[in-house]
N, C-alpha and C positions, 0 to 999 in steps of 0.2 A: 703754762705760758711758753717754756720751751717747745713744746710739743706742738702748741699750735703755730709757732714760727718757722716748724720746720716743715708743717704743710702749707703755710703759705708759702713759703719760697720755694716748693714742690710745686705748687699749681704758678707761682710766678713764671717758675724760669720754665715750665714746660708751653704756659700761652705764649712766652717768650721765643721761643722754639716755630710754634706757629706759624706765630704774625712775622716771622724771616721767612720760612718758606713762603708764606704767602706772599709779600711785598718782595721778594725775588727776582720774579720779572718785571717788575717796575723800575727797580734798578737798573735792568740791562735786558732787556726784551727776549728773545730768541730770534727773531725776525732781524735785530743789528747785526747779526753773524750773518755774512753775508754768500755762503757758503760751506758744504764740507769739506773734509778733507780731498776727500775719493766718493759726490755723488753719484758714481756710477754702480758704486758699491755696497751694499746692505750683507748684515750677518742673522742670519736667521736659526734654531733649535731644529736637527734634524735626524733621526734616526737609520741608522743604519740595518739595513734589511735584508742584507744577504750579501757575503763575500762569492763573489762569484770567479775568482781564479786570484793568486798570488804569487811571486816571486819572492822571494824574501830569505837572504843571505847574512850570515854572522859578522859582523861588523869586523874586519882584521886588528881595529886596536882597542876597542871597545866589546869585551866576550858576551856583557848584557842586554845589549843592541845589534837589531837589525835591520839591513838598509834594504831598497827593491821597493819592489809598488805592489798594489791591490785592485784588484777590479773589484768593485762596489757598485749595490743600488741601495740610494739611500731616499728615504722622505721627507719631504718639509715638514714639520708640527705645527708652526707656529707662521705669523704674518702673512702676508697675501699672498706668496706661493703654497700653502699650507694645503698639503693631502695631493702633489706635486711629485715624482718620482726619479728620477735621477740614476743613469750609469755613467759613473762616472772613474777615472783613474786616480789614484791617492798615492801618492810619490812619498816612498819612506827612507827618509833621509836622517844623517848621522846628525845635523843638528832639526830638523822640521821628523823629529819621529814620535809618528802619529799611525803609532797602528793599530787596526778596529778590530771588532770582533760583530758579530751578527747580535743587536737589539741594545747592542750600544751606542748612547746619546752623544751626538758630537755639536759643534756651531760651523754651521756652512757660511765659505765666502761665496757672494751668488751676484754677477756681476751683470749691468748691464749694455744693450747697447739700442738704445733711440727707443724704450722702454720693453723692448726683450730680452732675453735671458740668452745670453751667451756664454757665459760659461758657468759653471758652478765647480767647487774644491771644498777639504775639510778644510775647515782653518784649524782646529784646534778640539782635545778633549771637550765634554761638557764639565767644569767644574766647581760653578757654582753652590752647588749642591755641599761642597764638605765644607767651602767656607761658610756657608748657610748653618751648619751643622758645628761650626762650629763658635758661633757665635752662640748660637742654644746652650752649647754647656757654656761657655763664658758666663751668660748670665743667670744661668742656674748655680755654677757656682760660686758666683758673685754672692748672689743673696742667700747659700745656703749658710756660707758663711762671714759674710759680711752684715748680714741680718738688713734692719731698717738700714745702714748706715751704707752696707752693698747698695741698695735701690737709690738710697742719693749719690755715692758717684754714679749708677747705671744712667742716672739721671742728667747729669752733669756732662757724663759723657756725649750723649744721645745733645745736647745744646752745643758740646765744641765740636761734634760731627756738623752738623745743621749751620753753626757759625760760619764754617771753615766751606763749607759745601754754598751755600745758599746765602753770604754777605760775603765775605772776602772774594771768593772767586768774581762773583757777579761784579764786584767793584773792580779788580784787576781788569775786567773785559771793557768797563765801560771807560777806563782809561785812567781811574785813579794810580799815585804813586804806590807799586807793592809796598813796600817799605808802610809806610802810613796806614793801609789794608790792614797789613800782619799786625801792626802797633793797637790798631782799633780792635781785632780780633784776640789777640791777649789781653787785651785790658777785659773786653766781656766774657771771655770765657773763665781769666784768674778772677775777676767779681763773679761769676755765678758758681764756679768752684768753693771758692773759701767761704759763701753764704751757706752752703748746701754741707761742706764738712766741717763748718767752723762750729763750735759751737758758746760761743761768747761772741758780741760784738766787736768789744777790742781785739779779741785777736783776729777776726776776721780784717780789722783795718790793715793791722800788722803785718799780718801774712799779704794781704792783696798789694799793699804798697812796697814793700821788699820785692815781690814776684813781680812784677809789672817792672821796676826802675830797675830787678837783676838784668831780664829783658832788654830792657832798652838800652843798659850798657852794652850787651852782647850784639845788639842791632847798629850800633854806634861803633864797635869794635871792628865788627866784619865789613863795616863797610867803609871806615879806614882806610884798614888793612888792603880789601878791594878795590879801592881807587888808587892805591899806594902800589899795590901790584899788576893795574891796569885789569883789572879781571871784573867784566861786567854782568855776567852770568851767559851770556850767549855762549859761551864754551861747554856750559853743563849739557846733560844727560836726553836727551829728545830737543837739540835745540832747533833744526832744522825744522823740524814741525814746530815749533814755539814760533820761530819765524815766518813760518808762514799764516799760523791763525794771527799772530802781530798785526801784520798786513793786509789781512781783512779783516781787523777788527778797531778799535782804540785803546788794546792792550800796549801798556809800556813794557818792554823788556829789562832794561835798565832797573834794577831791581828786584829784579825778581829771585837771583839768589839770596840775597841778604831776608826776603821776606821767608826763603823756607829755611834759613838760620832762625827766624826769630822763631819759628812755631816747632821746628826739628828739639829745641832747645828749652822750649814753654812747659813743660811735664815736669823735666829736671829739676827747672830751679824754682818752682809753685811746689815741689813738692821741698824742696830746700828749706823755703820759707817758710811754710807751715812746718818744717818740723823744727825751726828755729825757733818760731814763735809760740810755740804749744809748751818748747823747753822751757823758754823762759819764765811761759806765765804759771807753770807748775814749779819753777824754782823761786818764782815769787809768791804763789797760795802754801809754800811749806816755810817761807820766809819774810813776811811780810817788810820788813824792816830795813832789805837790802836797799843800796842807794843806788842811781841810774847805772854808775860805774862799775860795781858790781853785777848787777843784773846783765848791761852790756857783756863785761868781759865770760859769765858762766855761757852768754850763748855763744859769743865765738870758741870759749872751750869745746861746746858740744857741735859746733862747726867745722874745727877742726881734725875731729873724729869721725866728722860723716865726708867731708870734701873729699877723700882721695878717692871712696869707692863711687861716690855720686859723676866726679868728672872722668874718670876712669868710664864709668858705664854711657856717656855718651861718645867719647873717643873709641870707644869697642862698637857702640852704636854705627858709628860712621865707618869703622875700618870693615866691620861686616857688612856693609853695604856695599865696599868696594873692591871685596877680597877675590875677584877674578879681576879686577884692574891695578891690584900689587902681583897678582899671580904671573898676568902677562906683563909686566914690567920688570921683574926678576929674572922669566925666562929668557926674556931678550938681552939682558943683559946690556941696556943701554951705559953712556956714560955718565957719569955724576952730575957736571955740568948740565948735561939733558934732561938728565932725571929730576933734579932739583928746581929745574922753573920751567917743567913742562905746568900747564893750564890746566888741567885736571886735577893735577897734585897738588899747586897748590890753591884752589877752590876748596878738596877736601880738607887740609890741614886749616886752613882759613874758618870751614865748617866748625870739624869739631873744639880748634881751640878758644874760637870766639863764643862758642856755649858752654866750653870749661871756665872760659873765664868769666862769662857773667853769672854762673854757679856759684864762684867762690868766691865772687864782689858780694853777692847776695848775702853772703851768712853776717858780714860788719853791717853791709845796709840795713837788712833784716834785727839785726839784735839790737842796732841806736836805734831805730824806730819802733818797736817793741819796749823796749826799755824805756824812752821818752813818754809812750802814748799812758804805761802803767801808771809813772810817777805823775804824771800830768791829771790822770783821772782820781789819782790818790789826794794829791796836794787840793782838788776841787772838792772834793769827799772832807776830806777834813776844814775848808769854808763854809760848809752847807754843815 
């Protein structure tokens, strides 16, 4: 019986997967976007074909780098310029350094004007290719050693990509609240998680109700905090561009940080909860007899053991994402004052304290409702 429940909720959550990509653009068309960024611009797969003279000098404070340019002919591979040839200059600079070698794959910016090709430039390495490579071993060693139970999260995974890709974004564009988005999108992602590694019903309640309400505290918290410190997210990280697809589209801005709090934050405390809830109900199949209060208090013991490295690992999460934006905040040696309610700074502290702390509201949530749902099903077991 188990066995067969966990292939259906295999083939559920993967038609589930489906029928969002497919229902997609129903949601929000492609056709409503009413522009791109830069339609003058297209990036197309192009191989380089022969360097045909170089300058290229040792960078004075950088000894691994060098600056100067390249004369290059390179070809198009792919798209309607494809099998299209190209001499062209590649400027190698201290931060744009992009130096080629002869039959190496690069992406061309290939620009145009009244639908000719006026200029063409490298943009950038081809590097698709390692992250391709290395999403292969991921899932090889996912399931070499995760076995059956690796391919349900492989499984699980591949549904909060698809979620996150193919409902939440499409709804932001068509102008729902982010906030509301994110909320919709962790509830069906922590439901198709905890079906797919649960493996009891109750504890899958357990786990999914803890995880979902640790969330919504922390979605609740940040965005408090957020309106308390006047910080709406237009300040974050590509907002100029976020602004401007706004503007041609019916995307809200107005929460859109708080929505990548809830999902930044969604991994942490689903995994919080399930490992709250897995405690308890193995300290209640070795002890059948404990009372809710009991049950309760052993899972915040074992809460209390796990919170420091769990909230820890998403405040390290956030500072390594920002660690050239303390690096240049130290060099400069601003003042404290400035430093302390610049908008940057506090969005990230905003970040990661409002997912620490619906972390660690999660592990009390988590254990009373764990501990309720046991005794509840016990108390009905013993009427029947």
């Amino acid at each position: 019986m188990k066995k067969k429940f966990n292939y259906i909720s295999i083939a559920v959550i993967l038609a589930l997967s489906i029928l969002l990509i497919a229902i997609s653009p129903l949601i929000y068309p492609s056709r409503y976007i009413k522009d791109k960024l830069n339609k003058n611009l297209t990036y197309e797969i192009a191989k380089v074909i022969e360097v045909n003279s170089e300058v290229l000098n040792p960078d004075p404070n950088l000894a691994s780098v060098e600056v100067g340019y390249q004369d290059v002919t390179i070809e198009i591979l792919k798209g309607k310029y494809a099998g299209q040839k190209f001499k062209i200059r590649n400027g190698v600079s201290r931060i744009y350094n992009i130096k080629v070698k002869p039959g190496m794959e690069v992406v061309a910016g290939i620009y145009t004007d009244q639908g000719k090709i006026s200029q063409v430039a490298i943009y950038s390495h081809k590097r698709s290719q390692v992250s391709y490579s290395l999403i292969v071993i991921f899932c090889i060693v996912m399931l070499l050693v995760g076995r059956f139970k690796g391919f349900k999260s492989l499984v699980a995974l591949f549904f909060t990509g698809v979620t996150v890709i193919y409902l939440m974004i499409p709804l932001i564009f068509r102008g729902i609240n982010p906030i509301l988005a994110a909320v919709v999108t962790a509830i069906l992602t922590t439901t198709a998680m905890m079906i797919l590694i649960g493996d009891s019903k109750k504890k899958i309640y357990s786990a999914a109700i803890g995880a979902v309400l640790g969330v919504v505290v922390a979605g609740l918290i940040s965005y408090t905090a957020g309106q308390l410190a006047h910080l709406s997210g237009i300040t974050m990280e590509n907002a100029e561009s976020i602004m401007y697809i706004a503007e041609k589209s019916s995307m809200k801005v107005d929460g859109l940080m708080f929505a990548s709090i809830l999902i930044a934050s969604l991994g942490a405390i689903m995994d919080m909860a399930m490992t709250i809830a897995s405690s308890i109900f193995e300290i209640h199949a070795a002890n059948p007899n404990q009372s809710e209060t009991q049950l309760f208090k052993a899972g915040m013991n074992v809460g209390r053991d796990v919170i420091g490295t769990m909230a820890n690992t998403l405040i390290l999460a956030f500072a390594g994402s920002s660690l050239t934006l303390l690096i240049l905040l130290i060099a400069s040696k601003m003042p404290y004052a400035q430093v302390s309610n610049l908008d940057v700074i506090n969005t990230e502290l905003i970040q990661g304290l409002s997912g620490s702390i619906g972390i660690i509201l999660t592990v009390p949530i988590t254990s009373f409702i764990t501990a309720i749902i046991i005794k509840k099903e016990k108390g009905k077991e013993k009427i029947h």
